[in-house]
C-alpha positions in Angstrom: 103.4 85.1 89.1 100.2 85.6 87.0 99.2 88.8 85.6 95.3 88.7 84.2 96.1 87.6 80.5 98.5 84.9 81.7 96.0 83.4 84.5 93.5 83.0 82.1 95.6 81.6 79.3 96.8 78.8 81.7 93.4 78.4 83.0 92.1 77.9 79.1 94.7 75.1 78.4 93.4 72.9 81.5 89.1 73.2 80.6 89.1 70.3 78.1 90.6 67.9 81.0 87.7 68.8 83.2 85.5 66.2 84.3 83.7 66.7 87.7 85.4 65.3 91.3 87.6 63.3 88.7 89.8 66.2 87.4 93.2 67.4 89.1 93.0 68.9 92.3 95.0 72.5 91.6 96.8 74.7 94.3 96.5 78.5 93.4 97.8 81.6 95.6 96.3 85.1 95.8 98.2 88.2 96.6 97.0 91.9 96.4 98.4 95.1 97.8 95.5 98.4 97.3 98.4 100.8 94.2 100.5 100.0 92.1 103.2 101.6 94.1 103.1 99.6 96.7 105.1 95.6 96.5 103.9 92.4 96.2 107.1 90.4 96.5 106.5 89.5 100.4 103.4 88.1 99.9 104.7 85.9 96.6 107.8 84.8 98.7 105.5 83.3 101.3 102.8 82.2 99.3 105.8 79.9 97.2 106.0 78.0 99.6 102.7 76.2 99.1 102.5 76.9 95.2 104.1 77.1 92.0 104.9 81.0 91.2 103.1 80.6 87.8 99.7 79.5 89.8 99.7 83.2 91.9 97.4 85.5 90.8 97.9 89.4 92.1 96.5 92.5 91.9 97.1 96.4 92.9 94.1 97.7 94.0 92.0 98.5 97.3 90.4 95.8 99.4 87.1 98.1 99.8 85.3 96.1 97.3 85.8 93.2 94.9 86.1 94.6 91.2 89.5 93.3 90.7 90.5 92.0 87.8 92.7 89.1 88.7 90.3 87.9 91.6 87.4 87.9 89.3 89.1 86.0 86.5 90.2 83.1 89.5 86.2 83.1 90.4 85.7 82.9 86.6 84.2 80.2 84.5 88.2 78.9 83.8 89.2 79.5 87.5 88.5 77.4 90.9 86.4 74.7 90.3 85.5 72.0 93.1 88.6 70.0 94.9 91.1 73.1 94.1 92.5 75.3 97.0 93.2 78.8 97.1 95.7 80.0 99.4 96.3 84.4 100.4 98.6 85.2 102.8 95.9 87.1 105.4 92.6 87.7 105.1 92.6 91.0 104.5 94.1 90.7 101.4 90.9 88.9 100.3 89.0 91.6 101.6 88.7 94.7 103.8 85.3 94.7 104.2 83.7 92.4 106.3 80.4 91.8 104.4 82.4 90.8 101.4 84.2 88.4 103.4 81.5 86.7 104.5 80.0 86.4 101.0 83.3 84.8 99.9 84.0 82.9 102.5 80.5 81.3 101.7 80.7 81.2 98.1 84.2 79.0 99.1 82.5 76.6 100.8 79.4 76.1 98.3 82.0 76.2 95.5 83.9 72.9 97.6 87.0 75.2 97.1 89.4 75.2 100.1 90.9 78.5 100.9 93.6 78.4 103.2 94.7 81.4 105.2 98.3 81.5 106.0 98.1 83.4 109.4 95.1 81.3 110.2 96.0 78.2 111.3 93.3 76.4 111.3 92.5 77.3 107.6 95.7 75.0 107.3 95.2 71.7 108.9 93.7 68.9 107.5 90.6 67.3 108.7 89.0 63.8 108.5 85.8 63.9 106.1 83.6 63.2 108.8 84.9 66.1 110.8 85.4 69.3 108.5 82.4 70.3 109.8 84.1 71.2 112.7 87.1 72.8 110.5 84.1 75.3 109.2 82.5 75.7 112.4 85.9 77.3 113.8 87.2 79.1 110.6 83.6 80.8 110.6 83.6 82.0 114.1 87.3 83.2 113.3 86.7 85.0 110.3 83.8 86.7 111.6 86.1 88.4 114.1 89.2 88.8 112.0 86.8 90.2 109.4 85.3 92.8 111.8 89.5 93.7 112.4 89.9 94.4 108.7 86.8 96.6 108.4 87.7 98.5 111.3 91.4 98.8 110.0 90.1 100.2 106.9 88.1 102.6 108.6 90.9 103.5 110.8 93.3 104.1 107.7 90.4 106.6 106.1 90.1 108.9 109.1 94.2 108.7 109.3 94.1 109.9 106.5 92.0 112.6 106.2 93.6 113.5 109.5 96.7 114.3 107.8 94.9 116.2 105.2 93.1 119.1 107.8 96.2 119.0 109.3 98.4 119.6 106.5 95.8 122.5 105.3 96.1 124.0 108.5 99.8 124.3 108.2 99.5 125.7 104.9 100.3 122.8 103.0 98.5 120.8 100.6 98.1 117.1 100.1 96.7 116.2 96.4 96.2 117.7 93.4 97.2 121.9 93.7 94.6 124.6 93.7 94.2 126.3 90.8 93.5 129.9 91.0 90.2 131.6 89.0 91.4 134.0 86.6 90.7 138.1 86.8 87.8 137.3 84.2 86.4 135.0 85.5 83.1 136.4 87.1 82.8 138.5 83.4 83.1 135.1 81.2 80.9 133.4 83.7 78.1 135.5 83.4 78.5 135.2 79.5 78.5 131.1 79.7 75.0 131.3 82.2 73.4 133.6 79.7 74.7 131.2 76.9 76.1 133.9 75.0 79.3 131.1 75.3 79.7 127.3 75.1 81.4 125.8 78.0 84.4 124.8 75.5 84.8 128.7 74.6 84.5 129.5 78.7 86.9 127.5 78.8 89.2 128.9 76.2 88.8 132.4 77.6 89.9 131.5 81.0 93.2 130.1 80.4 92.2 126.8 78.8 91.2 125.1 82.1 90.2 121.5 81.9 86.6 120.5 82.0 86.7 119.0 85.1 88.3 122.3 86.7 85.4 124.4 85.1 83.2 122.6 86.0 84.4 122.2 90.0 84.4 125.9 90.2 80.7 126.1 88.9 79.7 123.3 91.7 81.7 125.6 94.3 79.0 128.4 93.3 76.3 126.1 94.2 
């Protein structure tokens, strides 16, 4: 399994071979869960199946966009070049949102890199040269719709979400960071910091030593 510094490492080792359609035809496996709390060890048992664990490049972070720092280094100059094959486990752990995956899915095909969806069969058979036009044409239609699934789930995960949040505040409870109460001076050194008799440091200092960010939400909440 390839952390960042390791992928590209590997990757650096194999650029002097390269030599067009001529070079090596490399297998490479993605995996990504959206924190660092969550595991990646169903997806790399699968996904050794089809390649070596050292080829697998992972990440922990959200499918909402694609700043990740393992997918971007496998996109990189040193990453897939033409003939390789990428292969992820499902296509939302590509991407969660749809318009990315159809950029991707695109950039695949211009690239000439095959990806290969595990539970997407058709991603997994082999065609004839003369008919992988056809291989496209269904993987396309597919993806469109499985994409529009993963958006949707995505979506559906938000509201859930904040769901549990208003409810939770309506019980009484509290999901995040805890509220911090203003102090009994607060209104007093407030006035002081708008008439810039005070820096926002010494505000600060005179209210308990809040953090910036705190003093700062409370002046927003004034707004």
């Amino acid at each position: 399994m390839k952390l960042v510094p390791k992928v590209q490492n590997f990757l650096k080792q194999d650029i002097e071979k390269r030599n067009g359609d001529s070079m090596e035809k490399r297998k490479f496996g993605y995996a990504r869960v959206s924190s660092t709390s969550q595991n990646l060890d169903r997806q790399i048992m699968v996904l050794k199946k089809y390649v070596a664990e050292e080829n697998i490049v992972v990440d922990k972070k959200s499918g909402k966009d694609l700043e990740r720092e393992g997918y971007l280094a496998l996109k990189g100059p040193m990453g897939l070049r033409k003939g390789d094959t990428l292969y992820v486990v499902s296509l939302d752990r590509l991407s969660r949102n749809k318009k990315n995956i159809t950029s991707e899915i695109k950039w695949f095909q211009e690239k000439g890199i095959d990806l290969r969806i595990l539970d997407l069969p058709t991603t997994m058979a082999d065609f004839p040269e003369e008919q992988k036009w056809i291989k496209e044409m269904i993987n396309n239609i597919l993806i469109e719709v499985l994409g529009s699934f993963a958006e949707q789930e995505r979506i559906t995960i938000r509201k859930r979400q904040q769901a549990g949040i208003e409810a939770a505040k309506k019980k009484g409870k509290y999901l995040g960071r805890p509220v911090i109460a203003k102090p009994d001076n607060y209104a007093e050194v407030m006035v002081r910091w708008k008439a810039k008799e005070i820096s926002s440091a010494e505000a600060r200092k005179l209210l308990g030593g809040v953090k910036k960010n705190t003093f700062y939400r409370w002046v927003k909440e004034e707004k």
